[in-house]
KOLMARTOR-346434 format. One record per residue: residue number from 1; residue in one letter; y, x, z of N, C-alpha, C in turn. Coordinates in steps of 0.2 Angstrom, whole numbers. Example, Ala and Ser with C-alpha at 12.3 -4.5 7.8 and 13.67 -1.06 7.14 Angstrom:
residues 2
(pt 1,"A",(-28,66,39),(-22,62,39),(-16,66,39)) (pt 2,"S",(-11,64,35),(-5,68,36),(0,64,39)) 
***
This chain:
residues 303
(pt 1,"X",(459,562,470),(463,558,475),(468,562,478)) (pt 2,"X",(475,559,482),(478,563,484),(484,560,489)) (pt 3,"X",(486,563,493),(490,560,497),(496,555,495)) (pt 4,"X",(497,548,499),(500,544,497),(498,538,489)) (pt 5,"X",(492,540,488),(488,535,482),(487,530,485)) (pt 6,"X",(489,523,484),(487,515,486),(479,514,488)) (pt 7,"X",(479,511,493),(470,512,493),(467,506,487)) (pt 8,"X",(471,506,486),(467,502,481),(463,506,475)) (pt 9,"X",(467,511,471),(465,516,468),(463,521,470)) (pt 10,"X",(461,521,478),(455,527,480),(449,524,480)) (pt 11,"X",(450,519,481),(442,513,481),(438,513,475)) (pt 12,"X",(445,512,468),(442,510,464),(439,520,460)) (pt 13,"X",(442,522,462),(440,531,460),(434,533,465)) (pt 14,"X",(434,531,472),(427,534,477),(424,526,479)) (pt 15,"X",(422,522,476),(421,515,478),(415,516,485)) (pt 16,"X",(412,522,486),(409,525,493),(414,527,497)) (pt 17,"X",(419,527,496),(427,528,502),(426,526,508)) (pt 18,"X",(426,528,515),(426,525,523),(433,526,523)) (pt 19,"X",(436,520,523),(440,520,530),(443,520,535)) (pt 20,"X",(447,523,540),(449,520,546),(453,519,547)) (pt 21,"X",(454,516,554),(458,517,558),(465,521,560)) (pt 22,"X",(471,520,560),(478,524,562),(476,524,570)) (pt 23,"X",(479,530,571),(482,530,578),(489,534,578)) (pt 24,"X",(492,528,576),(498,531,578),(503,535,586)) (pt 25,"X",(499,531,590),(502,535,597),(499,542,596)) (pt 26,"X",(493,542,594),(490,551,594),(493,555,590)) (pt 27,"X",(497,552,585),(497,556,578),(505,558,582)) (pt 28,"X",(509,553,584),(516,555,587),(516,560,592)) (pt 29,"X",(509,559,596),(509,564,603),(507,572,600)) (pt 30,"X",(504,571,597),(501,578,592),(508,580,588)) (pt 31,"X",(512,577,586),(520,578,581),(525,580,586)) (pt 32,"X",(523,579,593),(528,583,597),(524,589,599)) (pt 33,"X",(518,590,599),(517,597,601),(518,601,593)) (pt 34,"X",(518,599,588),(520,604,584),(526,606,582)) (pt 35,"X",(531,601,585),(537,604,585),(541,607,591)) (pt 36,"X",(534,607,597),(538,611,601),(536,617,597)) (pt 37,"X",(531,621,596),(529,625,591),(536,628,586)) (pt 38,"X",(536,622,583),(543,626,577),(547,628,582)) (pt 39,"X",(549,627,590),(555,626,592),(555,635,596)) (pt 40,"X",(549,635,597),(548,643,599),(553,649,593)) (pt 41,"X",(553,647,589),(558,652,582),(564,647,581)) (pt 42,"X",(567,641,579),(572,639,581),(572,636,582)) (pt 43,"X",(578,634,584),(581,625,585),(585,623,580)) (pt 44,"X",(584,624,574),(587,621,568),(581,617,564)) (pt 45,"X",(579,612,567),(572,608,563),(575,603,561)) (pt 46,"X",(574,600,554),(574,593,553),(569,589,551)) (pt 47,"X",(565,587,553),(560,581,551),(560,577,548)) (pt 48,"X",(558,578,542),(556,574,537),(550,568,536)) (pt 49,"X",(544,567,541),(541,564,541),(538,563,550)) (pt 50,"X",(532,562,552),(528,562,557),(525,571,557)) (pt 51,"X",(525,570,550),(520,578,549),(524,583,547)) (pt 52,"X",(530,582,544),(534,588,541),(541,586,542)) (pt 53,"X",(546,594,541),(549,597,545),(553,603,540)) (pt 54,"X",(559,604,538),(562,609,538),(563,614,544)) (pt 55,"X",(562,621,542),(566,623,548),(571,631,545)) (pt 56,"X",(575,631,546),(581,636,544),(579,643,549)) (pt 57,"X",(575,646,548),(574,654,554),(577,658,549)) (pt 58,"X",(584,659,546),(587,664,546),(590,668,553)) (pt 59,"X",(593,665,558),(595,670,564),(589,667,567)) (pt 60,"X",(584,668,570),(576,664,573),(577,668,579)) (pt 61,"X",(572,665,584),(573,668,591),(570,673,591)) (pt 62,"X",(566,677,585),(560,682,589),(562,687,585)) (pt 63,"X",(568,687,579),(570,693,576),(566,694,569)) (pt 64,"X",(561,689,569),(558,691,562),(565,691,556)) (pt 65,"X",(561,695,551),(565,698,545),(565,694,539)) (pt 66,"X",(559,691,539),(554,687,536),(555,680,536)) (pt 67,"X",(555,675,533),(553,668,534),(543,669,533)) (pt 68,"X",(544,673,529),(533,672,530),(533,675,535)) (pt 69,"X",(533,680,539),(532,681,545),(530,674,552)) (pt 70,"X",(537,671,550),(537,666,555),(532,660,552)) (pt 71,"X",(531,660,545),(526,653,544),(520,654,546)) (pt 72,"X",(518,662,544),(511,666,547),(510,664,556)) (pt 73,"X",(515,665,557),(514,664,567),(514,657,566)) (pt 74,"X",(518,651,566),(516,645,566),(509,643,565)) (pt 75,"X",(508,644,558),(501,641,558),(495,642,561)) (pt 76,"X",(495,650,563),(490,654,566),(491,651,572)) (pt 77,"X",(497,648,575),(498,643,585),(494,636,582)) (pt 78,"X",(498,634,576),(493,628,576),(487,627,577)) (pt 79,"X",(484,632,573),(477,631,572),(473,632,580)) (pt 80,"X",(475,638,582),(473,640,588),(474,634,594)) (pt 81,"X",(482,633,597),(482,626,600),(480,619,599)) (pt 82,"X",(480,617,594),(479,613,591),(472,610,586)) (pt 83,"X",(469,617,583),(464,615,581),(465,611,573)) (pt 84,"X",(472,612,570),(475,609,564),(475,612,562)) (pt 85,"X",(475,611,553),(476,617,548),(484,614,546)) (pt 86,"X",(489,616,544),(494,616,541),(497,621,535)) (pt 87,"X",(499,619,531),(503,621,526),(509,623,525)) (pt 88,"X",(511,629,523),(521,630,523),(521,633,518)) (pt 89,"X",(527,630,517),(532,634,511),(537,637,513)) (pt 90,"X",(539,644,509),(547,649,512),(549,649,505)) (pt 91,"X",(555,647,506),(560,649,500),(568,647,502)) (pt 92,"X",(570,648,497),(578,649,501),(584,644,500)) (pt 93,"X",(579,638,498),(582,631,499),(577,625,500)) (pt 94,"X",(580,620,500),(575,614,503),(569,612,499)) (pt 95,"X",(574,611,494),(567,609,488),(562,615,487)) (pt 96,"X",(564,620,484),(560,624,485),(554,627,491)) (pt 97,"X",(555,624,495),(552,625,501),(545,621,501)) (pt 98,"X",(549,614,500),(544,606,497),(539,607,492)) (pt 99,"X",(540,612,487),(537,614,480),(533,617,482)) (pt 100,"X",(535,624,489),(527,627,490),(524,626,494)) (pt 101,"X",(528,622,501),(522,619,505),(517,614,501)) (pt 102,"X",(517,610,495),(515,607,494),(507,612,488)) (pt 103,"X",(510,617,486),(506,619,482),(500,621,482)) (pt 104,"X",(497,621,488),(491,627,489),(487,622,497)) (pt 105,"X",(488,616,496),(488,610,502),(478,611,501)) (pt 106,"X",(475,612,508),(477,609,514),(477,619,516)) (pt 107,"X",(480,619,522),(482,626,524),(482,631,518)) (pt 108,"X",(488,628,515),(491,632,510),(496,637,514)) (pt 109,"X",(497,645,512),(506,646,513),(508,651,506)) (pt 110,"X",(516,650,503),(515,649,498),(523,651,497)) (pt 111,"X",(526,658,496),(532,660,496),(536,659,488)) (pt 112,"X",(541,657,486),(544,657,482),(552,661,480)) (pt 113,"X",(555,668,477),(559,670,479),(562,669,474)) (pt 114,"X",(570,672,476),(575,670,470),(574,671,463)) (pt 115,"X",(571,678,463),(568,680,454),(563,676,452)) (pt 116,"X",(558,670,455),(552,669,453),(553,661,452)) (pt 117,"X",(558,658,456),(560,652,456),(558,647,451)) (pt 118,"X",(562,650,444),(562,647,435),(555,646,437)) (pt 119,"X",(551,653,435),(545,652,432),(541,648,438)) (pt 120,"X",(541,649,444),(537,643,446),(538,637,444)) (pt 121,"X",(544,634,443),(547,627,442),(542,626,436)) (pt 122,"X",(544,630,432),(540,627,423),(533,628,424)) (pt 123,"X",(530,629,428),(524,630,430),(522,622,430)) (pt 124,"X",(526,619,434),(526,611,437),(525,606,433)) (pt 125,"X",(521,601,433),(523,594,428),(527,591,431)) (pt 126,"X",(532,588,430),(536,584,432),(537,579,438)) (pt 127,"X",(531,577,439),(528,573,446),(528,578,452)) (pt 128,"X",(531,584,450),(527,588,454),(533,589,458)) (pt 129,"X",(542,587,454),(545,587,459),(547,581,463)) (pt 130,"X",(550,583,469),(552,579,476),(558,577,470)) (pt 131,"X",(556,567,474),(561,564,470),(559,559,465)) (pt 132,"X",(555,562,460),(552,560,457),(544,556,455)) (pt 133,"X",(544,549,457),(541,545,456),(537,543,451)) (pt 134,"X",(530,540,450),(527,537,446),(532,534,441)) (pt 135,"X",(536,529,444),(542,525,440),(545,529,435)) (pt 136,"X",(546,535,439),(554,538,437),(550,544,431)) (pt 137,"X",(543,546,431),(539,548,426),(537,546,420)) (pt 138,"X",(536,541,424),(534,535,416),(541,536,413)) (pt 139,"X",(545,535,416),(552,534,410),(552,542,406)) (pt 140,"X",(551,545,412),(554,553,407),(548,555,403)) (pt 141,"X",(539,552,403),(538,552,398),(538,549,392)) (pt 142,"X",(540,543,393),(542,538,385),(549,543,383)) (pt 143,"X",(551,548,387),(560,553,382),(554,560,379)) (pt 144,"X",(548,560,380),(543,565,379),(547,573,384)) (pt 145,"X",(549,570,389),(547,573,394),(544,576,402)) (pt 146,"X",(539,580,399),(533,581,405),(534,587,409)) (pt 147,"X",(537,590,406),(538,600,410),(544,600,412)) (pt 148,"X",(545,604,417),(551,607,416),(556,611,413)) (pt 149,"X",(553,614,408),(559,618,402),(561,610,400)) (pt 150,"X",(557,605,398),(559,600,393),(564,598,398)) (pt 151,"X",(565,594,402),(568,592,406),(575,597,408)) (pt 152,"X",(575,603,409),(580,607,408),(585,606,403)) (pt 153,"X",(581,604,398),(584,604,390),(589,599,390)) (pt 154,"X",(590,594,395),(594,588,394),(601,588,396)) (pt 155,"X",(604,585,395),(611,589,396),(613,585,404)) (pt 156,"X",(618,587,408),(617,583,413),(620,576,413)) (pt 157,"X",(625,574,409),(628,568,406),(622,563,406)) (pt 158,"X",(617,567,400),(611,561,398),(606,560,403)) (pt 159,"X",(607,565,408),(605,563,413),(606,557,420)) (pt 160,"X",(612,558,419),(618,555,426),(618,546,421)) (pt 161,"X",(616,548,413),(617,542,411),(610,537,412)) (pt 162,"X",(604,541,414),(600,539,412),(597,536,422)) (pt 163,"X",(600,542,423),(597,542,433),(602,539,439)) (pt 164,"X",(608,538,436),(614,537,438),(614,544,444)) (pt 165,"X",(615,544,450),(617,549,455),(607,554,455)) (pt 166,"X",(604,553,453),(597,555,455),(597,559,448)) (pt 167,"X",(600,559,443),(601,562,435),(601,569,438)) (pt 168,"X",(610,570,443),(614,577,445),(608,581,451)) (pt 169,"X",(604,576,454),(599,580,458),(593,583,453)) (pt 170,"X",(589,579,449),(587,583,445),(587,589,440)) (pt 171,"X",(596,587,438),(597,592,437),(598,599,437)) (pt 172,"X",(599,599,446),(602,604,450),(593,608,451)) (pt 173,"X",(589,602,453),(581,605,455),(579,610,450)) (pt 174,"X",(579,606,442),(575,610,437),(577,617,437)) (pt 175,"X",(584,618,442),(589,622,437),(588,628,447)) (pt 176,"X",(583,627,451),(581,631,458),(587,629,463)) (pt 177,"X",(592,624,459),(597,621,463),(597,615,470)) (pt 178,"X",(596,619,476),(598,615,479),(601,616,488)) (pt 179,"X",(608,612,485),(614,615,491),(613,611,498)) (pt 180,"X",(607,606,500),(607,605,505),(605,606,510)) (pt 181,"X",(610,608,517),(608,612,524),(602,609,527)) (pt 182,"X",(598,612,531),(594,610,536),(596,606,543)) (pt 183,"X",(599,600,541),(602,595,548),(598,594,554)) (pt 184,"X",(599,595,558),(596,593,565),(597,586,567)) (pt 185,"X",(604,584,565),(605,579,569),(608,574,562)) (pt 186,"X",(607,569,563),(608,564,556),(610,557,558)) (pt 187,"X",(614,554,558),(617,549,558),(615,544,556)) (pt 188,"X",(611,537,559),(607,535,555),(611,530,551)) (pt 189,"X",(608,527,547),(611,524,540),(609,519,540)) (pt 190,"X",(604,516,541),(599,512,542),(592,511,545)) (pt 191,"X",(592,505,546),(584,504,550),(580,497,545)) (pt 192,"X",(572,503,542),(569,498,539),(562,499,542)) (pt 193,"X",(557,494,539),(549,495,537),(550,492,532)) (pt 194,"X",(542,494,530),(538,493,524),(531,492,524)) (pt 195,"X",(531,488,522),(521,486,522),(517,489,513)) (pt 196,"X",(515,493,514),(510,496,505),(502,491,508)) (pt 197,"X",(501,488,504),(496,485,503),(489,484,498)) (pt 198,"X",(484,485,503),(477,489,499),(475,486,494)) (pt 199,"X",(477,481,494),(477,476,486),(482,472,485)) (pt 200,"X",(484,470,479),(491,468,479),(489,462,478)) (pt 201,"X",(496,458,481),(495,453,485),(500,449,481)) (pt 202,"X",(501,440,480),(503,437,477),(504,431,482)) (pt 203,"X",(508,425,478),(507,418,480),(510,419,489)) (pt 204,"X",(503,415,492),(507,413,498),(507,421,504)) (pt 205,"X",(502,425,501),(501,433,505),(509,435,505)) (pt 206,"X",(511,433,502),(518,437,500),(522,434,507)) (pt 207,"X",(523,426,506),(529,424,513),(525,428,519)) (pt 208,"X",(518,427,522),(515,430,526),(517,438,527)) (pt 209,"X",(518,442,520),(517,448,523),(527,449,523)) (pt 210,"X",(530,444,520),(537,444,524),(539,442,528)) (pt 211,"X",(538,438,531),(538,437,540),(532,442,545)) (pt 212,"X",(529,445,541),(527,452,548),(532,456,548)) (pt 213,"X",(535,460,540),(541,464,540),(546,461,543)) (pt 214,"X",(549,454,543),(553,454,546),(553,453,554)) (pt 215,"X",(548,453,558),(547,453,562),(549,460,566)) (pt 216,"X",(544,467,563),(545,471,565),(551,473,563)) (pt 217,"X",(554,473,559),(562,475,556),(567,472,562)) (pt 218,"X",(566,466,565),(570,464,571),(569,468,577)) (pt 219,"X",(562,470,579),(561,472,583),(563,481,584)) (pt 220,"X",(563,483,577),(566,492,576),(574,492,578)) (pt 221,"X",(576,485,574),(584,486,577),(587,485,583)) (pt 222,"X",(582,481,587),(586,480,593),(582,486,597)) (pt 223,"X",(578,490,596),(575,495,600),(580,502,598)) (pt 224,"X",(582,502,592),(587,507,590),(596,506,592)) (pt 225,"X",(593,500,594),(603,496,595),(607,497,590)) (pt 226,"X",(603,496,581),(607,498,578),(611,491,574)) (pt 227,"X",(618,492,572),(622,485,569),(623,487,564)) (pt 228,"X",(621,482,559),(622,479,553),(619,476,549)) (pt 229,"X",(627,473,545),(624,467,540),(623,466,535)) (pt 230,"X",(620,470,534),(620,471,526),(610,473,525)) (pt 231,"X",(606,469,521),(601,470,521),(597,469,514)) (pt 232,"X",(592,474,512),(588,477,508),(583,475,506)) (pt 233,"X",(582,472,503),(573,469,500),(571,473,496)) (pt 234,"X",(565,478,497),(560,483,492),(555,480,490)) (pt 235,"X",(553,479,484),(550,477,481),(544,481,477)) (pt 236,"X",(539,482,478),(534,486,472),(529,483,468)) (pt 237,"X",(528,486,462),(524,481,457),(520,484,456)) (pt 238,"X",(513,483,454),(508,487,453),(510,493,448)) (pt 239,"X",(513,493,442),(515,498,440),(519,502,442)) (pt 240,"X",(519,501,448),(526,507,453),(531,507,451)) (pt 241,"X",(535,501,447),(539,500,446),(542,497,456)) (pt 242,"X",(549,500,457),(550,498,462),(558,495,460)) (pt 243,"X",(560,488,463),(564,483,462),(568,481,471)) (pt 244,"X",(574,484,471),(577,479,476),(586,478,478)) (pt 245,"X",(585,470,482),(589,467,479),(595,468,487)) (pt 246,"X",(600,469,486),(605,468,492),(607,461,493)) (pt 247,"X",(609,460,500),(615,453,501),(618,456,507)) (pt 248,"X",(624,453,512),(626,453,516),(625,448,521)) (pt 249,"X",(626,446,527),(627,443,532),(635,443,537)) (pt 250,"X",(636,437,536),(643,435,540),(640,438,549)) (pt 251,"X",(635,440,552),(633,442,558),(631,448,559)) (pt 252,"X",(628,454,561),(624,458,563),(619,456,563)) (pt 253,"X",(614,456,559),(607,455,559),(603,459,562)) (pt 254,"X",(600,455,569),(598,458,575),(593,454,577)) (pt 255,"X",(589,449,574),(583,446,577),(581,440,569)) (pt 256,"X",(575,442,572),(573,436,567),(576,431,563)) (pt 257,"X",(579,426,566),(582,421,564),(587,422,560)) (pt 258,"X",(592,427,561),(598,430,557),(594,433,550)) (pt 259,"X",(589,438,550),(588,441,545),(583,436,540)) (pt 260,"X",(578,431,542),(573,426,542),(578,424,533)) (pt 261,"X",(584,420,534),(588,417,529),(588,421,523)) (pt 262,"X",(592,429,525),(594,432,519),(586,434,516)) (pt 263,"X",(584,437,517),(576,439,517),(574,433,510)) (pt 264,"X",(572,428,512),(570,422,509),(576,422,503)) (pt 265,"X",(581,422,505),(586,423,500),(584,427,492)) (pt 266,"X",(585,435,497),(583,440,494),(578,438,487)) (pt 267,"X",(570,437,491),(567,436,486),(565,433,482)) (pt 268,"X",(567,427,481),(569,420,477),(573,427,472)) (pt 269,"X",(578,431,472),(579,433,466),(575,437,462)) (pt 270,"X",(569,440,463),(566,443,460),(561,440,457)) (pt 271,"X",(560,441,453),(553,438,447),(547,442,447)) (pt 272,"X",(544,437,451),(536,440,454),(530,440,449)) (pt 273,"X",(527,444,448),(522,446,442),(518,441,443)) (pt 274,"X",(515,439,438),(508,435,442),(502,441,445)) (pt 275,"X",(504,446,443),(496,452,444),(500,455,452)) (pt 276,"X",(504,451,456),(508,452,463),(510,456,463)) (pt 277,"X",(512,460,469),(516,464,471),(509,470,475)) (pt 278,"X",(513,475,476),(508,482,482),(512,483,487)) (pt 279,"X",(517,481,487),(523,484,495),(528,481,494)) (pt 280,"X",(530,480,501),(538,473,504),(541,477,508)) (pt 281,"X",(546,478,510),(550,482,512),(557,477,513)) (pt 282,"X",(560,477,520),(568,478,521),(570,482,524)) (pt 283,"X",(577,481,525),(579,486,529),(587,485,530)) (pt 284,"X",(589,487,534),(597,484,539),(602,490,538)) (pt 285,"X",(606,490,535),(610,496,533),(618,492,533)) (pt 286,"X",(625,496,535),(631,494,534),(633,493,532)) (pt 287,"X",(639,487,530),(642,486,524),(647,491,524)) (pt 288,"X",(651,492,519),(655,496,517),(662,495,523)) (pt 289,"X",(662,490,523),(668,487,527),(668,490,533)) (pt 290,"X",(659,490,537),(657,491,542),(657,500,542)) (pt 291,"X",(656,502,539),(657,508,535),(664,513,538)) (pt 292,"X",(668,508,536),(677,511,537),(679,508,543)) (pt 293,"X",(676,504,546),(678,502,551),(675,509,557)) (pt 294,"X",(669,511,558),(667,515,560),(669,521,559)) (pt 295,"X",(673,524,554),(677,529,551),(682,529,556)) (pt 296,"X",(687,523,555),(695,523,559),(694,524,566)) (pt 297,"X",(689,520,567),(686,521,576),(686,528,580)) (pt 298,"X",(681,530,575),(680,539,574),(686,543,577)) (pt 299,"X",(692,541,570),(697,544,570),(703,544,576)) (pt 300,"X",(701,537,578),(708,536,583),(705,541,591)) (pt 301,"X",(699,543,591),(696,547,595),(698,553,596)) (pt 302,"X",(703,554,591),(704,561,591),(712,563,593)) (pt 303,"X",(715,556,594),(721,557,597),(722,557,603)) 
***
């Protein structure tokens, strides 16, 4: 078993599996004292999840030389403050970073340097990159490919043709490439939830579990004050196959009732398996219009 598997397929693998309970207040309360922790070495962190975190300690406050230096002291405060094991990865971009924290999981730490990069990568099975989904694996092994040399071999063309925009990132990953900064501050794009469901769900569980999502999806945007008309239906199928459809709104979709129509709309166009769905998802994102509308706005601020 292993992080993020449907409990349905953990059940069916350890059918003695206990359950519990979330506590998400505690889990968030615990998620600010470990990032007061990263903030002791810098203030260039981006959060990627509740639990993880990029952080850039090339100029860091304490002068380490090292990024393993700096991973060594963190984990050594977490454990000690906190009493949590955690895992890091150091290497000298983002993907890379995600490749080793993940490797050596639970209190893993796991450096990767520019000469060693390749051969880690091909070390990899293809799931094993960030990005890369059940869905998106199934496909690349019907092209019979499983590793990364193989995947390497693809030219990027047949990639961009086959991934469209997600082709040129795998590209880039196979190949230790990857040019994205460690952002602190990020402009949001959108406001969604998503429900994964411990057994999948069909018939009338479906409207039900789309009127909780859109419940709390109204209640995320008016809490975030965020405007836009434009919204997202995610869909997942038991084969992790994931499906979703867009439409827009003449309004700002800011409360139940506005989102309630297109939603119901949305999903009338997908074709529901009879063996149901595992996960529902929307989400509020702006149109394009709204897009460039907020661009000119920007710009007239600058005169």
């Amino acid at each position: 078993m292993h992080s993020a598997m449907p409990s349905a397929k953990a059940r069916e693998l350890c059918p003695e599996l206990i359950f519990v309970h979330s506590r998400m207040k505690h889990y968030q309360a615990v998620s600010k004292q470990v990032r007061a922790i990263f903030e002791r070495y810098t203030d260039i962190i981006e959060p990627v999840s509740i639990d993880e975190a990029f952080l850039d300690v090339t100029d860091n406050k304490i002068g380490a030389r090292t990024g393993l230096e700096i991973a060594k002291r963190i984990k050594k405060e977490i454990r000690e403050e906190l009493g949590l094991v955690a895992s890091a990865g150091v290497s000298y971009n983002k993907f890379l970073a995600k490749i080793a924290s993940d490797y050596r999981k639970p209190d893993g730490l796991c450096v990767i340097h520019p000469d060693q990069a390749l051969d880690f990568i091909d070390k990899l099975p293809i799931e094993a990159f960030w990005g890369i989904g059940p869905a998106t694996a199934k496909r690349l092994h019907a092209l019979c490919i499983t590793t990364a040399p193989q995947l390497r071999a693809v030219s990027l063309s047949r990639l961009t043709e086959l991934f469209g925009k997600a082709g040129l990132t795998y590209y880039n990953f196979v190949r230790g490439i990857d040019d994205r900064q460690v952002t602190t501050h990020r402009e949001r794009k959108s406001v969604g939830c998503e429900e994964t469901f411990g057994r999948d769900i069909k018939g009338k569980a479906i409207d039900e579990a789309l009127t909780s999502v859109i419940n709390e999806l109204a209640q995320r945007v008016n809490r975030r004050k965020f405007k836009g008309k434009r919204l997202t239906l995610k869909v997942r199928f038991p084969d992790f196959t994931t499906l979703t459809r867009s439409g827009s709104g003449h309004e700002v979709l800011d409360s139940v009732e506005k989102i309630t129509p297109l939603a119901y709309r949305l999903l009338k166009n997908v074709t529901l398996p009879a063996t149901g769905i595992r996960l529902l998802g929307l989400s509020v994102s702006k149109t394009e219009q709204e897009i460039r509308e907020d661009y000119l706005a920007k710009q007239m601020t600058l005169f």
